[in-house]
N, C-alpha and C positions, 0 to 999 in steps of 0.2 A: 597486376593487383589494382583495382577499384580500390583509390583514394576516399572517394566522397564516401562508399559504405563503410572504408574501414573508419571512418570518423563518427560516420552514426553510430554502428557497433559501440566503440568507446563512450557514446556522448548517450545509448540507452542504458548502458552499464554502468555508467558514471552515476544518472542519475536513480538506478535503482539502488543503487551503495549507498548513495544522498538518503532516500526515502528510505532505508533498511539502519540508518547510523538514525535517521530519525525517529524513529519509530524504537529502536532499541531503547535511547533516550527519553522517551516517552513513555516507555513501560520499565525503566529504571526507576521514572520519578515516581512513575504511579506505583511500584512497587515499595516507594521507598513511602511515600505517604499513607500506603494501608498500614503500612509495617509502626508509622509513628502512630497513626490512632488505635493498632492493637495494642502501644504500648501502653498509650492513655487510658484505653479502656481498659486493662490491667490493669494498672495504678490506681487509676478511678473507675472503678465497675459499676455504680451507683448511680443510676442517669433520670435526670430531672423529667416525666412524663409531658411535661407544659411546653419546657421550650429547650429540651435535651441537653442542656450541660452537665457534665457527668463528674462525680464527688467520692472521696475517698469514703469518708463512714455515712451510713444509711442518718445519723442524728445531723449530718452535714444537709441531707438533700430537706430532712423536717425541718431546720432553721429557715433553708433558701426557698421553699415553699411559701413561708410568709413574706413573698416579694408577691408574688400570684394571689395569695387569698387576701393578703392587706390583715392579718395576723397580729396582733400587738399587745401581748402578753405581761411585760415586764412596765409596771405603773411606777412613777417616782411619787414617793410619798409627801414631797413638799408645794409639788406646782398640778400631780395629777395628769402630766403627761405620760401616756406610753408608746412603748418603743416594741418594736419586733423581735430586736435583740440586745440580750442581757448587756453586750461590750458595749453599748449604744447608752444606755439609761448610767454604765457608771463614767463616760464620758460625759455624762450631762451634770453631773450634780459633786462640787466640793464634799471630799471622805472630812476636809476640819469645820467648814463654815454652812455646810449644805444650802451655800449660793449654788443654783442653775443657773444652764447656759446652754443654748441651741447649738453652737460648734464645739467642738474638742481641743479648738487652737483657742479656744475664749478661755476656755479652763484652766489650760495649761497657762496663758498666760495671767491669770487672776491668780496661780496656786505660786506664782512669785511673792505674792503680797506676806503670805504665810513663811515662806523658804526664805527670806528676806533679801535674795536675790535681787539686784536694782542693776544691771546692765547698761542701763542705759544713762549716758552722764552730760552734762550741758556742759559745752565745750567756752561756755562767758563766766560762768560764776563756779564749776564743778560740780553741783548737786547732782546725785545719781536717783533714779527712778527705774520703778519696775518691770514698769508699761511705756513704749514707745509714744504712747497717747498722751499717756503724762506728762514725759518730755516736752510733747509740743506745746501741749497747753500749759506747760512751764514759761517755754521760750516766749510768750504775751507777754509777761513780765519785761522783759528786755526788752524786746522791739514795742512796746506799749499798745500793742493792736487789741481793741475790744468791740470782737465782731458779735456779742449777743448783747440785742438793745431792747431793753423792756417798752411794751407799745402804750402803756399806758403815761409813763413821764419822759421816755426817752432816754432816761440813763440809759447805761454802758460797758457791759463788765469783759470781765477777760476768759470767765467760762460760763456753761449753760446751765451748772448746782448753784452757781453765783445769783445767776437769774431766778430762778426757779425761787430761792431763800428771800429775793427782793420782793418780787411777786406777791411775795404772801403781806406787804404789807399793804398795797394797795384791794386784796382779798379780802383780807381780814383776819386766811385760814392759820389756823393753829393747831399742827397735827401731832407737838410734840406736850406727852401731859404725865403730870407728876405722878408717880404711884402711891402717893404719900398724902398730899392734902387735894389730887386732882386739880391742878393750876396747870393749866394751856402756853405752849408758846410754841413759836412761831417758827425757831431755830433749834436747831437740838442742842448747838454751846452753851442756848441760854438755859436749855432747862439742868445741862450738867452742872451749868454753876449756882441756880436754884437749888441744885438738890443737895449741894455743901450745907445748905441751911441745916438739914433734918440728920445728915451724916456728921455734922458736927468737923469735918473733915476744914484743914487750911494749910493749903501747899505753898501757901505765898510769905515768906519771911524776910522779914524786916533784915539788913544785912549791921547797924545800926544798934538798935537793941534787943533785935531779938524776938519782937512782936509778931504774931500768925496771923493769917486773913484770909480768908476763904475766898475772895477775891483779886485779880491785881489791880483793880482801879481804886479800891479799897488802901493797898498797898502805896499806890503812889500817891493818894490823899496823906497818907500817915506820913511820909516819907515828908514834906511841904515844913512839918515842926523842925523836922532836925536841920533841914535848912534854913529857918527863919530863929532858931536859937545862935 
């Protein structure tokens, strides 16, 4: 018996079982992969013409259409942007305060403010806050950092509404006004506590005698008698 053939014998054999186990395997998978996109396309029969992604209801492929035509149907009535789709435009706009906002994680976090949710708590004084933003520009307070500096005198505050309300004195502008006698001012505190004038309104009481003031500096003017009696 011829050793060396019978070892060829085996070693063609061997490898056509190799290429025949392989090929088995390769029309298994392919088998197996026609078999998941028949099922897809069963599930979803509905196939995108543009760029073939396939959709369960025909009103699914008319939404994803407006990705290809640039489609933008749904207008929000406070800012006048539109949106392609409807879940899009009520992720943009507060259902209590109808504040907008370009993300859906902006919303959600601004709809704490309403929920009165305050999660987040300063770990030096306890104060809790809504907005993690808050927090931080809490924590100024403590560490004393005031990184917004007005260019025109150089003060210094600890946030950038802080700035913006100094600003206006060296502006001039005055964009909060009375609806009552039309008197301008500069900050909107000032004109709430303006407007005690015409409302008749005085949440500030004397603890003393008893006396009202529509303001508290008012209050603590008053307050100066029953110390100096």
């Amino acid at each position: 018996m011829d050793l060396n053939n019978d070892i060829e014998i085996h070693t063609e054999v061997s490898e056509k079982s190799n290429k025949c186990d392989a090929y088995n395997r390769s029309f298994i998978q392919l088998s197996n992969l026609k078999l998941n996109r028949m099922r897809k396309a069963y599930k979803k029969p509905y196939k995108c013409d543009v760029c073939g992604k396939y959709f369960r209801r025909p009103s699914d492929v008319d939404t994803h259409m407006r990705l290809h035509t640039g489609e933008k149907p749904y207008q929000c009535d406070v800012c006048d942007t539109y949106f392609s789709h409807q879940q899009s435009l009520q992720n943009h706009q507060c259902d209590v305060c109808d504040m907008t906002f370009k993300e859906s994680s902006s919303l959600k976090r601004h709809f704490k403010v309403h929920t009165g949710e305050k999660p987040h708590r300063c770990a030096l004084c306890g104060k809790c806050f809504p907005q993690r933003s808050s927090l931080q520009m809490h924590m100024r307070i403590h560490t004393g950092e005031k990184p917004c500096k007005c260019d025109v005198c150089g003060m210094c505050f600890t946030n950038p509404d802080t700035l913006k309300c100094h600003s206006r004195i060296h502006s001039g502008e005055k964009p909060y006004k009375c609806d009552v006698c039309e008197k301008s001012f500069s900050q909107q505190d000032a004109l709430k506590r303006h407007s005690r004038i015409h409302t008749g309104e005085k949440p500030y009481i004397c603890d003393v005698c008893g006396n009202r003031f529509n303001q508290g500096s008012m209050l603590n003017g008053h307050k100066e008698i029953h110390h100096k009696s």
